[in-house]
C-alpha positions in Angstrom: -147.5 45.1 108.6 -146.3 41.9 108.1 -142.6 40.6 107.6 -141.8 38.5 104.6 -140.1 35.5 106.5 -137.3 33.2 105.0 -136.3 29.7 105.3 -135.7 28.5 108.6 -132.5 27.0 110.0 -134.3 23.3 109.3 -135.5 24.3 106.5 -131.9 25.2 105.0 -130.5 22.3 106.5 -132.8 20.1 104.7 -132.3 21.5 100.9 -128.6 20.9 101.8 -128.9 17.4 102.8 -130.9 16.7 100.0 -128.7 18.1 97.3 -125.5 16.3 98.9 -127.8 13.5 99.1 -128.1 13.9 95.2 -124.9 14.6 94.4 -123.1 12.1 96.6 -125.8 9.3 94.5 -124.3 10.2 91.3 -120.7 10.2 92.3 -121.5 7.0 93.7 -123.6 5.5 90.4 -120.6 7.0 88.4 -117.8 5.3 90.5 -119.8 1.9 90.1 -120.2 2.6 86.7 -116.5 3.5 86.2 -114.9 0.5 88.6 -117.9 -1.9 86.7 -116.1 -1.0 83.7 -112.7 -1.1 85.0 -113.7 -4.4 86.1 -114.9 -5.5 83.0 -111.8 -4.4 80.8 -109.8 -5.9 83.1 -111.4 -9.6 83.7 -114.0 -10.0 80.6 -111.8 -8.2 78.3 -108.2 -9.0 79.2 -107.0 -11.1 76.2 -108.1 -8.2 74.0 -106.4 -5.4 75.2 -103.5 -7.5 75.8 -103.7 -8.1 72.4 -103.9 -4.3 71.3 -100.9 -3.4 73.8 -98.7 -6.1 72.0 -99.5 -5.1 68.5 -98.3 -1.9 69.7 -95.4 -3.4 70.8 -94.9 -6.1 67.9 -95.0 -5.7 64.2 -96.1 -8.5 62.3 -94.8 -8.6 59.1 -95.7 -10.8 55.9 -92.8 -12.1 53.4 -93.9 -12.4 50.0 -93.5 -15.9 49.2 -91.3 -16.6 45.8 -93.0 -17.7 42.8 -92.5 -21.2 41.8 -90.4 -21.8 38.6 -91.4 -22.3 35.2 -89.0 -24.8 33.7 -89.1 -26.7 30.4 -89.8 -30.0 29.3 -86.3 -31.8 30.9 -86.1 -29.5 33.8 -84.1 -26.3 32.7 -85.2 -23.2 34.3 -87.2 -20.9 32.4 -88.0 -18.4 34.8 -86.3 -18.3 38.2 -86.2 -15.2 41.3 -83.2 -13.7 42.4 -82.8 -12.3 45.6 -82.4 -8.3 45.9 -83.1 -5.3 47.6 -85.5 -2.9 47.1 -87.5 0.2 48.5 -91.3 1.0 48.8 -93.4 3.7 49.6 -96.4 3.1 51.7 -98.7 5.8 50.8 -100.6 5.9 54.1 -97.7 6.3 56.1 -96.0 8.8 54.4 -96.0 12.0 55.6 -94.0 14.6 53.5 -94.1 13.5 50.3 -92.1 16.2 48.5 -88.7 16.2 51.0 -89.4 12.5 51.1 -88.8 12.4 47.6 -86.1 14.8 47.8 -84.1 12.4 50.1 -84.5 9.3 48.4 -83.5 10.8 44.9 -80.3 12.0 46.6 -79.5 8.7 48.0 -80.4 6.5 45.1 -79.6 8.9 42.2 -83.3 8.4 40.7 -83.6 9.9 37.7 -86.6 12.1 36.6 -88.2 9.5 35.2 -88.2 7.4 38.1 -89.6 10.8 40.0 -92.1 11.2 37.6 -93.4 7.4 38.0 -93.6 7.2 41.7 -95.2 10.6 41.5 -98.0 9.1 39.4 -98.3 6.1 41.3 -98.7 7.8 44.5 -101.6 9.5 43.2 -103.5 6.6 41.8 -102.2 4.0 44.7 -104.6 3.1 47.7 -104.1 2.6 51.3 -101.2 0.6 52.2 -101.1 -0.4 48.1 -97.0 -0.1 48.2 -95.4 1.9 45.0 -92.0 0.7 44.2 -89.5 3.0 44.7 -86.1 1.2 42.8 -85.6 -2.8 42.8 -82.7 -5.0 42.2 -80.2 -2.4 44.5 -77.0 -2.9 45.3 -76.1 -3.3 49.4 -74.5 0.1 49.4 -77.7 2.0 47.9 -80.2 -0.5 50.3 -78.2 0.7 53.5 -77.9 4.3 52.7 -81.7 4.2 52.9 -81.9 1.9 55.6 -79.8 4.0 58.3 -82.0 7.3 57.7 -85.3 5.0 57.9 -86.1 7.5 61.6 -86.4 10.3 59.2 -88.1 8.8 56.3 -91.7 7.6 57.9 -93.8 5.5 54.9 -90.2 4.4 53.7 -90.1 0.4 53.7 -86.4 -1.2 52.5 -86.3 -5.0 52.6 -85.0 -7.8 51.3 -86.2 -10.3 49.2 -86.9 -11.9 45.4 -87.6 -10.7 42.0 -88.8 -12.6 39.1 -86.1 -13.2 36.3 -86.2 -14.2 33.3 -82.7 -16.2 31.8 -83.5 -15.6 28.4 -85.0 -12.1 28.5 -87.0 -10.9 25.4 -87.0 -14.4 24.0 -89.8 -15.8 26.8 -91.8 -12.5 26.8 -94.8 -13.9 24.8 -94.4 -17.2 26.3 -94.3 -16.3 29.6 -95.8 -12.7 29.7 -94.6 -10.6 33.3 -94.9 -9.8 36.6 -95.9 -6.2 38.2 -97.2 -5.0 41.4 -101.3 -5.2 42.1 -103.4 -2.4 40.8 -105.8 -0.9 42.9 -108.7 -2.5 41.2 -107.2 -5.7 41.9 -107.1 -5.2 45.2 -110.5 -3.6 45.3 -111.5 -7.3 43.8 -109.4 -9.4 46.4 -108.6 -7.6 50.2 -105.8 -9.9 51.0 -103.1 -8.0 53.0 -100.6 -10.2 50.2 -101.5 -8.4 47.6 -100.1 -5.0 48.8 -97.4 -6.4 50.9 -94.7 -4.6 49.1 -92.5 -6.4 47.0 -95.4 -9.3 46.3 -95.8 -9.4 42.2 -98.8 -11.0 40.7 -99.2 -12.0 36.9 -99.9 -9.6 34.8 -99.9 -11.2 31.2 -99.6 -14.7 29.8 -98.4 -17.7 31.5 -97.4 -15.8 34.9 -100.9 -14.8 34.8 -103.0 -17.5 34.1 -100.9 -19.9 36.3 -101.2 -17.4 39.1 -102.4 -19.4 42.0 -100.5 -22.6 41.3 -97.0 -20.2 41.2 -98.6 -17.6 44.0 -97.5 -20.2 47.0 -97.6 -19.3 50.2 -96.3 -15.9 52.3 -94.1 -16.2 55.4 -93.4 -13.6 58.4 -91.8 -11.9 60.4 -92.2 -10.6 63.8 -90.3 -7.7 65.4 -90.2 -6.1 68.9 -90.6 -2.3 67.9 -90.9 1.5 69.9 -93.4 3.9 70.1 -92.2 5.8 67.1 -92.0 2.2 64.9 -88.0 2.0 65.6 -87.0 -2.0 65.6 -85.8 -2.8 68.9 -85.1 -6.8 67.6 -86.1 -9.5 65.6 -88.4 -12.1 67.8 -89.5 -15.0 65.2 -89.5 -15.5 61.3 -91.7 -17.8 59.7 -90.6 -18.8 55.9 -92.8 -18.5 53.1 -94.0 -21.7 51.4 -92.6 -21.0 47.6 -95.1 -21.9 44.7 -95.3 -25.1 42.7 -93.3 -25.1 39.6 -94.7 -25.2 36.2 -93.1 -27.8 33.5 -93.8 -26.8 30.2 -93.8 -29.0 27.0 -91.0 -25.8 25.3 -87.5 -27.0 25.2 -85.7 -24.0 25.9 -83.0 -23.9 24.1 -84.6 -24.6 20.7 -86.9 -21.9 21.4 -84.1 -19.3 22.2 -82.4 -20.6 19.2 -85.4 -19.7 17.1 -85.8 -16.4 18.8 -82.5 -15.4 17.9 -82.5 -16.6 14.4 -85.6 -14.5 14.0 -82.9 -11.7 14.1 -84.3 -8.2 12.9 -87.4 -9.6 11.4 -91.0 -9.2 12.4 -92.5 -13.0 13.0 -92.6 -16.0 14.5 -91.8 -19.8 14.8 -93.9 -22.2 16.1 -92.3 -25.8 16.2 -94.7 -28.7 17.3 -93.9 -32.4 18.1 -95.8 -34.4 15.6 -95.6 -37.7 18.3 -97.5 -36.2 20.8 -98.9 -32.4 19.9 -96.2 -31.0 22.7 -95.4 -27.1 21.8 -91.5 -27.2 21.4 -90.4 -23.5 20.9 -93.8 -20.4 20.6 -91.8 -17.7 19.6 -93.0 -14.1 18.7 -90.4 -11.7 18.0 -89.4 -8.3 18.1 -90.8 -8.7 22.1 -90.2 -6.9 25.3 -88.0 -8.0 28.1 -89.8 -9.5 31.1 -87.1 -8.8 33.2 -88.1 -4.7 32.8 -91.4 -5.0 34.3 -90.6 -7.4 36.8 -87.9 -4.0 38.3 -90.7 -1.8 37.2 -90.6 -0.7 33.2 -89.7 3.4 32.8 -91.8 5.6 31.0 -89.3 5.9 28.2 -89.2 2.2 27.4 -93.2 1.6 27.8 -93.4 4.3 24.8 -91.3 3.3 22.9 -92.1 -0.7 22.8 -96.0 1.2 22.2 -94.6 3.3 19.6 -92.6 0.7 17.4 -94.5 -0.4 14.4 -93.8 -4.2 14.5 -95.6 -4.4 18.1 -93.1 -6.1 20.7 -96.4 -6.4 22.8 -98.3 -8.8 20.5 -97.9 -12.3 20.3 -97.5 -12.8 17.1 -98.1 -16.7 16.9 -101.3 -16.6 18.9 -102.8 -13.1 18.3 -101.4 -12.4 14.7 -103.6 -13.0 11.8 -102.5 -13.5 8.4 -103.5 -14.5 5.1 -102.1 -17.8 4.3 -101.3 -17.7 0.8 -100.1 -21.0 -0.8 -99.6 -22.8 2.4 -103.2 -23.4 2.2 -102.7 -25.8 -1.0 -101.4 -29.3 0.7 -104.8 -29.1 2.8 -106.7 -28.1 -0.2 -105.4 -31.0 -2.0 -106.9 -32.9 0.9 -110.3 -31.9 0.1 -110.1 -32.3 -3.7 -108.9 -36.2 -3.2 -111.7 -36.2 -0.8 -114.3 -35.1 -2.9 -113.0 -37.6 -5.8 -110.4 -35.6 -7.5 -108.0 -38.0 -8.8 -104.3 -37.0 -8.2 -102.3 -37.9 -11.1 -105.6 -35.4 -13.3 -103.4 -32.9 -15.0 -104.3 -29.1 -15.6 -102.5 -27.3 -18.2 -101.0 -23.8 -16.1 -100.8 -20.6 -19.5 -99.9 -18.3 -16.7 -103.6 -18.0 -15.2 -107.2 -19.4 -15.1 -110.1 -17.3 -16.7 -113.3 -17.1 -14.5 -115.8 -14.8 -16.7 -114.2 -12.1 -18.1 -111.4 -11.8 -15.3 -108.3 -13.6 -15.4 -106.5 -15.1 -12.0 -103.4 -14.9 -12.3 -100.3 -17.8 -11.9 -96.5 -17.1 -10.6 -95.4 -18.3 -13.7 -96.4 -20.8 -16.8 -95.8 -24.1 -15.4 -97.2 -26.4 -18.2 -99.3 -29.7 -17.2 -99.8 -30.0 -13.5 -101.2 -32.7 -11.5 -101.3 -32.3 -7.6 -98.2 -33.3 -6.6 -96.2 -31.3 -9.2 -98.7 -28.5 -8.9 -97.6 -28.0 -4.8 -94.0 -28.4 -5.7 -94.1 -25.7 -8.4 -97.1 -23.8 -6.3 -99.4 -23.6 -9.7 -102.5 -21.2 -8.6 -104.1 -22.6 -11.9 -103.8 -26.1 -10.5 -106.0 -25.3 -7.5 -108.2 -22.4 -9.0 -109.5 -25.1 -11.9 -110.1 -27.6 -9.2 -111.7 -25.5 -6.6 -113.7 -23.9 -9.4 -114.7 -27.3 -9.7 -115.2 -28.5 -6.2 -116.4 -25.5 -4.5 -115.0 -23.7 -1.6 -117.8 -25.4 1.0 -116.3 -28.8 0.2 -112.6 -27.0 1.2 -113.7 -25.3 4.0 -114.3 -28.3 6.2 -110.6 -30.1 5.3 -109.5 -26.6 6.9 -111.3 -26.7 10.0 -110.3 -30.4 10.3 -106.7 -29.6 10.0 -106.8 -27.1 13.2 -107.2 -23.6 11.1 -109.7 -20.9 12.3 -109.8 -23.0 15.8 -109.2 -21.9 19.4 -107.5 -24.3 21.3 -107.9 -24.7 25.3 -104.6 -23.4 26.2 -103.4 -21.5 29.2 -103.4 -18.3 27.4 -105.2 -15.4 28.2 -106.5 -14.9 24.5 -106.1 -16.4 21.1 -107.5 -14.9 17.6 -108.9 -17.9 15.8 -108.9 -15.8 12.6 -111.6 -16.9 9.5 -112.3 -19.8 7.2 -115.2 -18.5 5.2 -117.8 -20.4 3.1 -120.9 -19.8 1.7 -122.8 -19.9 5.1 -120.3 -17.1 6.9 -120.4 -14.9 4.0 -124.4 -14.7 3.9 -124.1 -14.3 7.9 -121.7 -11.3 7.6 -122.3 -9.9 4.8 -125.7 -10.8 3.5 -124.0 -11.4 0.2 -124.0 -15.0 -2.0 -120.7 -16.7 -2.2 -118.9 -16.0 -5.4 -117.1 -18.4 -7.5 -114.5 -15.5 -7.6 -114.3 -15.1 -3.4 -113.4 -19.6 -4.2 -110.6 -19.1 -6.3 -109.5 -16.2 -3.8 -109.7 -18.6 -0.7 -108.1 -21.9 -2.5 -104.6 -20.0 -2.8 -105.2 -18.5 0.8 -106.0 -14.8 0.4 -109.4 -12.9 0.3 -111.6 -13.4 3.1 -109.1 -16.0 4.9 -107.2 -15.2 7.7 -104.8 -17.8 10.5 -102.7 -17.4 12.7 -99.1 -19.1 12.9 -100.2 -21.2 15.5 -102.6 -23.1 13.4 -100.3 -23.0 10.5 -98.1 -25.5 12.6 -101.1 -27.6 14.1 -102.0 -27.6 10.3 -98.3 -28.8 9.3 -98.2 -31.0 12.5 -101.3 -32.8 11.8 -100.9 -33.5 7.9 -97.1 -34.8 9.2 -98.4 -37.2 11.3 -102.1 -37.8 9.7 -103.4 -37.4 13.5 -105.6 -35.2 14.9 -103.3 -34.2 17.2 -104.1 -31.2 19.8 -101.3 -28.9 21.3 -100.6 -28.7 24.7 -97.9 -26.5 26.4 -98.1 -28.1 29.5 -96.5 -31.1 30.0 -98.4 -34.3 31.0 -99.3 -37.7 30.1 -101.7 -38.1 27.0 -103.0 -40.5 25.1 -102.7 -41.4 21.3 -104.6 -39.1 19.3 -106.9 -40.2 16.9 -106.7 -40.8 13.3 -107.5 -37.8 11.2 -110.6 -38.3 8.5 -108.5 -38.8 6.0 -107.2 -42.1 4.3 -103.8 -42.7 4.7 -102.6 -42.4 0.5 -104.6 -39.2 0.3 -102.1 -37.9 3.3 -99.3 -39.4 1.4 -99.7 -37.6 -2.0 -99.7 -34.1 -0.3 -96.6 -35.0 2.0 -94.9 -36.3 -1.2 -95.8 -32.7 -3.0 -94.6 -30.8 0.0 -91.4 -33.1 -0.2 -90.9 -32.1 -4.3 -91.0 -28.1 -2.4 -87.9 -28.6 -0.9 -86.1 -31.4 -2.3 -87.5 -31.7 -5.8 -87.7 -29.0 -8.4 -89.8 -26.8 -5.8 -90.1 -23.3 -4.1 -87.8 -23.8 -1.5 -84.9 -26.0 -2.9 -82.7 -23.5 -1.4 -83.7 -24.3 2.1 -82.7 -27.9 1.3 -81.5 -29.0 4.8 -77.8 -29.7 4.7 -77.6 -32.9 6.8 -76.9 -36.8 6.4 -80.1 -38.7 6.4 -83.0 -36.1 7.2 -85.0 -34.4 4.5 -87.3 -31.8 5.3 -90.7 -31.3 3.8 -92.3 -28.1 3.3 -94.8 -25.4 1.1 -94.0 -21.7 0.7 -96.3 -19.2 0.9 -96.6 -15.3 0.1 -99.1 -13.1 1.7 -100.9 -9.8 0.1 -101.1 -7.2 2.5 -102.8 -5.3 0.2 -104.4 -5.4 -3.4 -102.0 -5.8 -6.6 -102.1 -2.8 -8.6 -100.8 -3.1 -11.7 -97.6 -5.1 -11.8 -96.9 -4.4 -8.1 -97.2 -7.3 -6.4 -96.2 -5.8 -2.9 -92.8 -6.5 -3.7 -91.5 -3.2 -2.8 -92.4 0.5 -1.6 -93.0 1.0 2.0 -92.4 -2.0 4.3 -96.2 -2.1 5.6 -97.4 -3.0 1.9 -94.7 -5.8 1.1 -96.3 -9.2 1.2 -95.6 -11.5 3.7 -94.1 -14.6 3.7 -94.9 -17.6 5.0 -93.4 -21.4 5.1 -94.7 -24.7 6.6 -92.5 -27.7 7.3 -92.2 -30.7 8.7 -89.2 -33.5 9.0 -87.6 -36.1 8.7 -90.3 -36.4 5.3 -90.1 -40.6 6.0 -90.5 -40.5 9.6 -92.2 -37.1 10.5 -90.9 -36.0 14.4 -91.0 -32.3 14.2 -93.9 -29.7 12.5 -93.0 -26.0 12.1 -94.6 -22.8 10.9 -92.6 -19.6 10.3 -94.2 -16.3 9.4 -92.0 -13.0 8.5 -94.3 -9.9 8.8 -93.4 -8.0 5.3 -90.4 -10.7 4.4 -91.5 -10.5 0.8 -92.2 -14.6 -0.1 -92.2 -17.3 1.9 -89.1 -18.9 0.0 -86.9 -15.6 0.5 -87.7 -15.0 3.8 -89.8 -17.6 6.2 -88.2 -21.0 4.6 -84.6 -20.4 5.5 -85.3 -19.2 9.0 -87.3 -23.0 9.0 -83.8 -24.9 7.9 -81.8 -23.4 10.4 -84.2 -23.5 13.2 -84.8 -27.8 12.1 -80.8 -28.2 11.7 -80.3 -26.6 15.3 -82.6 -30.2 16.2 -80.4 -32.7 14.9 -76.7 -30.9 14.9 -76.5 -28.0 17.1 -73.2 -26.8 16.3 -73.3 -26.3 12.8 -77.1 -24.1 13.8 -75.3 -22.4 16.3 -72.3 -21.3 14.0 -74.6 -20.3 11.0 -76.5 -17.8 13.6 -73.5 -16.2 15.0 -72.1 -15.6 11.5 -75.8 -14.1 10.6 -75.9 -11.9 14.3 -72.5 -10.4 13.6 -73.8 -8.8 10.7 -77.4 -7.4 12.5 -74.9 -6.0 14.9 -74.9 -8.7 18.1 -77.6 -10.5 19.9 -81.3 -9.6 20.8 -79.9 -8.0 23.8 -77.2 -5.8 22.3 -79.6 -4.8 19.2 -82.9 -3.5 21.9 -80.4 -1.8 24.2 -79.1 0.3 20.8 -83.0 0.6 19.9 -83.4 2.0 23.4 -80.4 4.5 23.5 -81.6 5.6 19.8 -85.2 5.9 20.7 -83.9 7.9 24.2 -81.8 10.4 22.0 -84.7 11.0 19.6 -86.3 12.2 23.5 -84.3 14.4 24.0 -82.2 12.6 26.8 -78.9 13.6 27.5 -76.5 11.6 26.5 -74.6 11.4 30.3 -77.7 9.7 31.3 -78.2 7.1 28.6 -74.5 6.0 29.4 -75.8 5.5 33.0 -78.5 3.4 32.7 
């Protein structure tokens, strides 16, 4: 029988050799791998893990840069930055958001509101996008939070600028605001800047469209710092290169002065120098403060400046359209003497003008009428006979030459051009035929036309001057406009009409200017917001059906310097309402103190200054919220 054998001694030693042979080959390809690599990280690959190791050591820090200054036409600062402190959140490097929250509450007495808002923002916010905590703090508040920063990770206190605004509410259309960059902004544009926190970008008007040349450009900062992010010291700071400033054609104080004398009205005042086209004063009023969205606007205020009827967040003299009403007729005169009406041709005024079987109704019975005496006395009969005569396509061009239904290339983000209809737009829109009835409606500046009070002053500023002159708000070096298509003694006939308005027998004798050696020119005008029904003439009943009123100006009437347009939203005629806002605002040009001292007698009885009146609208608007009184009195 035979024996199953097994391996020999040789054999065994053999298998063993061989495996240790193995196994010793890939220790050894491993080590060589491992020591190549070693190698390799520490000779090919130095500088970049010396790099790593000191990031982890150093924090590199950016420093917003501060935005360059808007300031007006002789150098006085429009909007400035102030330095403050103030506390972010950096959503990725928070880590318990709820006792987080608790904490900072407790230490800067947020209110609910303020909870609520960073709440919301946290949500929506991306990455590293920072969400603003509370701006413009005291030292006491910034170093409560600064000495617990070891327990409050994602927590970033600093110090640095904030855009303010001198004249608050009164440069909010002008200017628009600042805010902090939404995530879709950032999704646009990965710069670290843009959710460095405290960095502000423009978020409406001038701030906005002038972004890049007021951005400049940011500094930083570089500190030694532990494991756990705990500042060990300071080692270099690099300052920020602030932005350029912006010079704008507005002097500042006439433009505050017209904001205030706005007082409680709905409006605006555009004032335009007829020697150049500079914009003096763009004002568009009731407004919101700048100055509350650059420290981060509350929920409470952003509802109610959405919920107020007279819309703080328009701009009224670029965005607001409005039927012109009689301050149409000086540049309808225009096109009559141009299409070979003569001026001294008299129209007898019974109190109307019959078209068919419908009569158009006057203001009044003025008697015979030629063109001057028909502007001073604002005679619709006058102009409906006339245009009957000419036709509304040989008006519409005089319109379009004197700036209305035009955009202008201005730094704004929008304009509303509005519409000067004729026969052409009508068929285009409409598919209808132009009436002579839609004529006689457009002539006294109603029906289908619509302006905005910006063009009312271009209007004003170019008849004035008898240039075509174009608007700038930026100021430069221009040249001498060019004369406008119209001959000289037609120019002169309307200016002496608007001159009969106010100093004559006119519309607006009232707003007579009360100084030595200026006159003032002007034409009135009264708006339907609605049809007449009956003998209402939107004279009373609910605010949002009174008319408007409207009032063009320019002075001194021998030497024209200064163009205006004033528009009151629901003021009830132009005469009542718009002109005397125009006097004051002109008298504040050539004697200041006696302006200043009619305004202050007119604000004591609105109850104060634009300030004082929209922090009462706030508290009011609060209580009707439901907010308890021992917080209103903190805020």
């Amino acid at each position: 029988m035979n024996e199953k054998r097994g391996p020999t001694t040789g054999q065994l030693e053999f298998t063993f050799s061989r495996r240790a042979l193995f196994i010793g080959g890939v220790q050894a390809t491993v080590g060589a791998v491992v020591a190549t690599r070693m190698a390799y990280i520490a000779v090919a690959e130095n500088e970049k893990y010396k790099l790593a190791s000191e990031s982890n050591r150093i924090n590199l820090t950016l420093i917003p840069p501060r935005r360059g200054w808007f300031i007006d036409r002789i150098g006085k600062p429009i909007a400035t930055n102030r330095a403050d402190f103030r506390v972010d959140i950096i959503p990725d490097r928070l880590q318990n958001r709820e006792q987080t929250l608790g904490t900072l509450t407790r230490l800067l007495d947020l209110k609910q509101e303020d909870v609520e808002r960073i709440e919301k923002e946290l949500k929506e916010a991306q990455g590293f996008q920072p969400v603003q905590v509370a701006a413009g703090l005291d030292y006491e508040s910034f170093a409560r939070v600064s000495v617990r920063l070891p327990d409050l990770p994602g927590i970033s206190p600093r110090q640095g600028f904030s855009r303010f605004y001198p004249s608050g509410a009164a440069v909010g259309h002008l200017l628009g605001y600042v805010g902090t960059v939404s995530a879709e902004e950032y999704r646009l544009d990965k710069n670290p800047l843009l959710i460095t926190p405290g960095f502000k970008v423009g978020k409406q008007g001038l701030e906005k469209t002038m972004e890049m040349r007021l951005r400049g450009k940011p500094g930083a900062k570089r500190t030694e710092v532990t494991a756990r992010g705990k500042i060990v010291r300071e080692l270099s700071t690099r300052s920020d290169t602030p932005g350029k400033p912006v010079q704008l054609t507005i002097d500042i104080d006439l433009h505050n002065y017209a904001a205030r004398r706005l007082g409680v009205e709905s409006g605006s005042v555009v004032v335009i120098d007829c020697l150049t086209g500079d914009i003096l004063a763009l004002v568009s009023m009731p407004c919101f403060d700048p100055n509350s969205f650059s420290e981060g606007i509350g929920r409470l205020e952003w509802k109610m400046l959405n919920s107020d009827e007279r819309i703080p967040m328009l701009n009224k003299s670029l965005q607001g359209l409005y039927p012109p009403g009689s301050t149409l007729k000086p540049m309808a005169g225009l096109a009559f003497l141009k299409h070979g009406i003569d001026p001294e041709e008299t129209v007898s005024c019974g109190g109307g003008y019959r078209l068919g079987n419908r009569v158009f109704k006057c203001l009044g019975r003025h008697g015979s009428m030629n063109m001057r005496s028909a502007i001073m006395k604002s005679c619709n009969t006058y102009f409906y006979s006339m245009a009957n005569r000419v036709g509304y396509d040989a008006i519409a061009p005089a319109a379009k030459q004197l700036g209305l239904g035009q955009e202008f290339p201005l730094p704004f983000q929008s304009q509303r051009y509005g519409t000067i209809p004729d026969s052409a737009w009508k068929q285009k829109k409409y598919g209808q035929a132009w009436s002579r009835s839609d004529t006689l409606n457009a002539v006294i500046g109603q029906g289908y036309v619509s302006v905005s009070p910006f063009q009312l002053a271009v209007m004003a500023a170019r008849i004035a001057s008898g240039r075509m002159l174009e608007p700038e708000i930026l100021l430069k070096q221009r040249g001498a406009a060019q004369h406008l298509p119209f001959p000289d003694e037609h120019l002169q006939v309307v200016r002496d009409g608007m001159d009969l308005v106010v100093n004559g027998a006119g519309t607006a004798v009232r707003s007579r200017l009360d100084l030595p050696d200026v006159t003032m020119a002007g034409k009135t005008g009264t708006a339907q917001v609605r049809a007449i029904k009956g003998g209402q003439r939107g004279q009373s009943g609910a605010r949002k059906y009174r008319d408007h009123g409207l009032f063009v100006c320019f002075a001194p009437v021998a030497q024209p310097r200064y163009a205006a347009a004033v528009v009151i939203e629901h003021g009830l005629g132009g005469a009542r309402a718009a002109a005397p806002v125009a006097k004051d605002v002109l008298t504040f040009l050539y004697d200041r103190e006696k302006a200043i001292a009619s305004l202050e007698a007119l604000e004591a009885g609105w109850g104060g200054g634009i300030e004082e009146r929209m922090a009462r609208q706030y508290a009011a608007f609060q209580a009707g919220q439901g907010v308890p009184a021992t917080e209103r009195s903190e805020m």
